[in-house]
N, C-alpha and C positions, 0 to 999 in steps of 0.2 A: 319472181322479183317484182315489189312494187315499183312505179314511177308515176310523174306528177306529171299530167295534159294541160294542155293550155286549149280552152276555145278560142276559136278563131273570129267569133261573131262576139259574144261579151267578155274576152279578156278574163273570164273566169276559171279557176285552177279546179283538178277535179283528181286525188286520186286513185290509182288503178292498182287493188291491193287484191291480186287474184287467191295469193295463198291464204287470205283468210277467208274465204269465202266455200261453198259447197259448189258440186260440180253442176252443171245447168240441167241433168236428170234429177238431181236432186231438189230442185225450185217447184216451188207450185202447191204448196201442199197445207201452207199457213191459211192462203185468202180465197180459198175457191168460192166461185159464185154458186149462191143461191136462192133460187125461185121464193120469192115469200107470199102470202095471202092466197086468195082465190079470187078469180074473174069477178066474180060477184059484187064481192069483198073493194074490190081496187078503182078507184078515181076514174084509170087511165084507163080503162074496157072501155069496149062499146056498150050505151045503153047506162053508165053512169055518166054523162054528158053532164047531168045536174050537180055532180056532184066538185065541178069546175067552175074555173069563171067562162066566162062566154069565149069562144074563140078567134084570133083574130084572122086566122088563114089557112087552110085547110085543103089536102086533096081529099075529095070524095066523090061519092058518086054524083053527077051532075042534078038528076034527079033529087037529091036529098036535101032537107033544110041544116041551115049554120045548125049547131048545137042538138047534132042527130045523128044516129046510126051509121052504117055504112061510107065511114072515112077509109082512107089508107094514114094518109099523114092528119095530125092535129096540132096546132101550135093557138098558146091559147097564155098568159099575163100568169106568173107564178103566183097562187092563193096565198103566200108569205110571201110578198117578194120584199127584198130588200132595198130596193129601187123603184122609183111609182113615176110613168111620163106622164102622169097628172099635176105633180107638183110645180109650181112655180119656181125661177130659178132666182134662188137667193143669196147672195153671199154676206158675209159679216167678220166682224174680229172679236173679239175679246183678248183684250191686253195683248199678247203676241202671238195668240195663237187665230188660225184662220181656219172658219167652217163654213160650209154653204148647205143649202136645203137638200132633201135626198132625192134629187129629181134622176129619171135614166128611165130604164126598161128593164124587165126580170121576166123572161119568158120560159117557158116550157114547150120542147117539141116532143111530142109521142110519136115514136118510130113505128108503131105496129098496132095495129087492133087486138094482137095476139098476143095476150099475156107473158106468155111460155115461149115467146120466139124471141130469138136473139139476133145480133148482125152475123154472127159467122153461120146461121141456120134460115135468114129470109132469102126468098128469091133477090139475083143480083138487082133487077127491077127497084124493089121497093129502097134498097140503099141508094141508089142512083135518086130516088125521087126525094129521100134525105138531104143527099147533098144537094140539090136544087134547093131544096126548104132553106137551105144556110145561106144560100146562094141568093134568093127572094127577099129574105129578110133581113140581112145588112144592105141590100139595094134597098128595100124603105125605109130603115131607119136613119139612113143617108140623109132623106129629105128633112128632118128635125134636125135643125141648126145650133141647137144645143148641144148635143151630144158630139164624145171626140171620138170614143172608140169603144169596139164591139166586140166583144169576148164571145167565143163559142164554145162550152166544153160535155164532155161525157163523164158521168160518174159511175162506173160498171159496178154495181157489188157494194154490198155494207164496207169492205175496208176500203172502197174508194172515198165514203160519204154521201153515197145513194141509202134515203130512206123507202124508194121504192124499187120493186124491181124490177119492172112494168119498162120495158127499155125505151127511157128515153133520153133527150140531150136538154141543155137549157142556152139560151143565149141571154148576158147583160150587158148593157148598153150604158154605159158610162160618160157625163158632164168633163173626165177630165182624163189625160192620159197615165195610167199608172206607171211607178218609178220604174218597176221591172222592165215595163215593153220602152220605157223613156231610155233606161241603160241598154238594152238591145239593140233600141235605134239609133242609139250614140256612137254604142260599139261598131256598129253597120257603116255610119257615115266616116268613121274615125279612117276605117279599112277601107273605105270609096278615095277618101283625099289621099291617102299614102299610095294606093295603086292601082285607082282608076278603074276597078272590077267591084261588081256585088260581092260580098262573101260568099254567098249562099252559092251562089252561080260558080264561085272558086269551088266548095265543095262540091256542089255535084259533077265536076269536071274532075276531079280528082280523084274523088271514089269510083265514078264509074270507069274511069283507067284504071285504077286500083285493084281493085274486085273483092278486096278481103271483108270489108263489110258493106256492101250492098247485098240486101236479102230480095229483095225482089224488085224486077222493074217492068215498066211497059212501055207504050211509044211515046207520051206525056210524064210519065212520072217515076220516079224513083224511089225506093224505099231501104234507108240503111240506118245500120248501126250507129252513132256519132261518133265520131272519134275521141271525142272526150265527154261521154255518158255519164250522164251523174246518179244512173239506176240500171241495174241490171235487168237486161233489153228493151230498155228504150230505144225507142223507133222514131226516125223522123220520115214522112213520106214528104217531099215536095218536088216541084213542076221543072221539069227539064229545061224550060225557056223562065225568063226571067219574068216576072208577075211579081209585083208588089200587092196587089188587092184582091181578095179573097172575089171582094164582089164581082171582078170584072171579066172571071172562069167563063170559058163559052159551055154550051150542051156538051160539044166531043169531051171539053178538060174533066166538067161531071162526071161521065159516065167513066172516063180513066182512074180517078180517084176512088171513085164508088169501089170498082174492081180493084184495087190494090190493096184498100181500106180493107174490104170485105176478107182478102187475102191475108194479109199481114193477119187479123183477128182470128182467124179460122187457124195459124201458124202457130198461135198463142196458145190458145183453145188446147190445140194437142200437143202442144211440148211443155208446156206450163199447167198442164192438166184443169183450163178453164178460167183463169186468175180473175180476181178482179183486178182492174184497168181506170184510168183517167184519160181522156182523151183531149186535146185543148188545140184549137184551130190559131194561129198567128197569124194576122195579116197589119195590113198598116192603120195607124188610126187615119181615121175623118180628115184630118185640117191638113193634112201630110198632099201636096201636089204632084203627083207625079215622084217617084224614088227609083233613082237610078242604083241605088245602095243596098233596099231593102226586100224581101222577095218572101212572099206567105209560105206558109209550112205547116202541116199537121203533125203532132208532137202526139205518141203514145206512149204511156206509164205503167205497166205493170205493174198493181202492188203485192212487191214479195219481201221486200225488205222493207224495217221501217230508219225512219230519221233519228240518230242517238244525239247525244250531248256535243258531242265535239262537231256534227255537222253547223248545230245550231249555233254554239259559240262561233265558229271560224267561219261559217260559208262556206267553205272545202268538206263537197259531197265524199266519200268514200264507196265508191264499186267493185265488189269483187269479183264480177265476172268480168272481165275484160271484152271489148266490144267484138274484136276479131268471134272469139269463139261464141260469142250469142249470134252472130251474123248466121256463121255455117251450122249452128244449131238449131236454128229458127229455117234456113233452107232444105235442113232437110226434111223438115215436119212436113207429113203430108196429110193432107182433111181426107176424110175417109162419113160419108153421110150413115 
């Protein structure tokens, strides 16, 4: 039997139409990822260094020059970016409409040296040093008083919208705060003045009493199903204590996310037979002081379903798997090396 969910955080309707849907063994099979080009071939190898812009920040070996060899992490200004922190900030009108210069940041982080490795297949190490990378680099883009907010995301796989498949993330850095995260954080403070609690912090109290959809947890974090998914198994992983800023994660909270992260992907990997994935980091924007309201979250997207006509008309996603049973579907997947 379908029925309609309400989020609790944006007041958005989402719904849960299990009977038309295929069984969650049945998933997996449209967008599996796949390896494209050869080391040689690819930008993001080591030893094509040239074939980039310069870098702006980098693990590697200490020995070794910027724009050389023997990196683990690379993060380095997108060769298209669609944002440039070179430009000057300008805004203007024209008759009623209002536009400003394309000023921000368009970054690219290389998760691996290794063509062929992926997050559910690198040492837990090298994801821990990931997520520090995210962690590093909204701490300095802090310091440019232009920018409001910093988007982190993953595009796993051609049906993500990865033209490489060199795994890596990108971070852009945005002049202004978009309407989505502006109606999130509305939605967040709307639920702070009615009851005096984060939402998020409601959720994770309540699912982890619950237990039908949390799929995995640790001593920092939690990983569940939403209760009103707007895609079949979508996963949100967030921080058992309340944290509004991504940037302000200690080493312990890194390495807890790494391992869940890495967790959750590896769960995917073998119950969804590899999918491609979006991954997209939520935190607060820049000008936001302190939020007793708002609390960061990492959001994953399987793509196995796509978006039809009626989503796009109404905003009311359709799910067929219901979240309950991707929770205990996704818990029982075991990674097997």
């Amino acid at each position: 039997m379908s029925e309609l969910r309400k989020d609790p955080l944006s007041g958005r309707w989402v719904i849960i139409a299990p009977e038309r849907g295929l069984r969650p063994i049945q998933f997996g099979r449209r967008s599996k990822f796949h390896h494209k080009g050869t080391p040689k071939e690819c930008p993001f190898c080591p030893g094509n260094e040239g074939k980039t812009p310069n870098e702006i920040f980098a693990i590697r070996d200490i020995l070794s020059p910027k724009n050389s060899p023997n990196w683990e992490i690379r993060v380095m200004p997108n060769k298209y970016p669609i944002l440039r922190v070179e430009e000057k900030m300008v805004k203007s009108g024209e008759g009623i409409y209002d536009k400003m210069s394309g000023i921000g940041a368009h970054e690219i982080i290389i998760e691996t040296p290794s063509h062929y490795e992926t997050i559910p297949r690198m040492p837990l190490e090298r994801v821990e040093k990931i997520i520090f990378t995210y962690r590093e680099r909204i701490r300095d883009l802090k310091n440019d008083i232009r920018l409001k907010q910093i988007l982190i995301f993953k595009n796993h796989g051609e049906e993500a919208g990865a033209s490489l498949s060199h795994a890596h993330s990108q971070l852009i850095a945005l002049p202004i705060i978009p309407k989505r995260i502006m109606e999130e954080m509305e939605g967040a403070r709307k639920y702070y003045q009615f009851r005096e609690r984060c939402p998020i912090c409601d959720i994770v109290a309540q699912e982890l009493e619950d237990g039908k959809r949390v799929v995995e947890e640790n001593e920092g974090m939690v990983a569940i199903e939403p209760f009103s998914s707007r895609f079949p198994f979508e996963v949100w992983i967030i921080p058992k204590k309340h944290s509004p800023n991504f940037g302000d994660v200690n080493d312990k909270e890194v390495k807890q996310l790494a391992e869940i992260y890495q967790s959750i992907l590896r769960k995917m990997d073998v119950a969804l037979e590899e999918p491609c994935f979006n991954m997209i980091l939520h935190t607060k924007p820049y000008i936001e002081e302190g939020s007793p309201y708002y609390h960061w979250h990492v959001q994953i997207i399987p793509q196995i379903t796509r978006i039809a006509g009626f989503e796009w008309g109404s905003g009311i996603f359709v799910n067929t798997v219901p979240p309950e049973e991707a929770a205990e579907f996704l818990r029982k997947a075991t990674w097997k090396k």
